[in-house]
C-alpha positions, 0 to 999 in steps of 0.5 A: 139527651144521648150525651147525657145533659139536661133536657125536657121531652118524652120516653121513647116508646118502650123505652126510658130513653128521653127525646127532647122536646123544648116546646112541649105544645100540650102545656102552657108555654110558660113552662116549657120556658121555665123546663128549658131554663132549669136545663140551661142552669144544670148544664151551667153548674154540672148538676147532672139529671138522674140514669135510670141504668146506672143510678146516677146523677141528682135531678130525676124529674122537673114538675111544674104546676100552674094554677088555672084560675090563679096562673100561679106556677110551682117548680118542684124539682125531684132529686136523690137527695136533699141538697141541690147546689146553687139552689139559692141562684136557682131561686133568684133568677126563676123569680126574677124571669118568671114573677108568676113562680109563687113556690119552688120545691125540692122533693127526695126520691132516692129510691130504685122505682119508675114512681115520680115523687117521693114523700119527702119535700123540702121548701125552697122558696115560697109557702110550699102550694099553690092557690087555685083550690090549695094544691101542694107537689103531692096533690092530685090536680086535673090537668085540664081544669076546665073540662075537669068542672064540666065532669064536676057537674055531670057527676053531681047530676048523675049523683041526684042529691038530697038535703039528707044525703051523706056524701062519701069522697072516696080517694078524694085527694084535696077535695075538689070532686066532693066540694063541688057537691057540698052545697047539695047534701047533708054532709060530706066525708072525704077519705084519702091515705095522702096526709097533704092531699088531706090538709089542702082538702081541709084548707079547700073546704074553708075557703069556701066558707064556715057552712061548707067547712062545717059539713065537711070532714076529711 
């Protein structure tokens, strides 16, 4: 905010100036509780949010995922460096307020950019994703599941596969949108620049079982 604490909210228009908003009606309130916990724990232990305008500060972003079949949550904090203080404390009390919190992250971006996520990523807790289909921070994930599938199932109308058809998945992340078409072609090919979108589609595509694994490859 304008005194420089921690707060979750959206960029004033045309600006990078943040207005705060703890209770964010476009997603589940859970994480807005767990946003407005973080920000309450950085003021407590002085660990102060990113100026885009001086290049100061440690925390630049809050990322929060929930899973919307499995309702498992990841907290990925974004940083300029590698090292959060108290970042064990941190760990103790999300997982002790909010048990559906199965992984929390650290990511680095230190660079001079407006890009949310750098490539680098640190486990703090947890195995590093979430299950819903396999989704790790660097992941693209529709936001809104459910109409997600819904477009799933008109593209694979409009697609009108065949048995012989050889499907191409082109910047297909982890997968989803090829393996919702998987049963109805002959082979599957998913291409994508993102090594981790790469590995969860692989992991996605065996979970959903040896024949689909097996026409699968990414």
């Amino acid at each position: 905010d304008k005194a420089g604490r921690p707060c979750i909210g959206f960029y004033a228009g045309r600006t990078h100036r943040i207005v705060p908003c703890p209770d964010c009606r476009l997603q589940p309130g859970v994480l807005n509780e767990i946003g407005n916990t973080l920000c309450a724990f950085f003021a407590e232990k002085g660990i102060h949010p990113y100026n885009e305008e001086t290049g100061k500060g440690l925390v630049r972003h809050i990322f929060l995922r929930r899973g919307a079949h499995s309702g498992q949550i990841m907290v990925c904090l974004v940083c300029t460096r590698a090292k959060l203080p108290s970042a064990e404390e941190l760990c103790t009390r999300l997982k002790e307020a909010f048990p559906d919190i199965v992984t929390i992250l650290l990511n680095v971006n230190a660079k001079n950019t407006n890009v949310i996520l750098g490539s680098e990523t640190h486990t703090l807790y947890g195995q590093g994703y979430i299950e819903d289909t396999q989704l790790g921070p660097l992941s693209f994930y529709q936001v809104n599941t459910l109409a997600a599938e819904q477009l799933y199932g008109i593209a694979a109308e409009y697609a009108q596969l065949t048995p012989d058809d050889l499907l191409l998945d082109l910047y297909c992340g982890m997968g989803t949108i090829g393996l919702s078409m998987a049963d109805h072609c002959r082979e599957l090919v998913g291409v994508e620049i993102v090594p981790e979108a790469i590995e969860s589609a692989k992991a996605n595509a065996a979970r959903m079982g040896a024949a689909v694994s097996a026409k699968s490859r990414f």
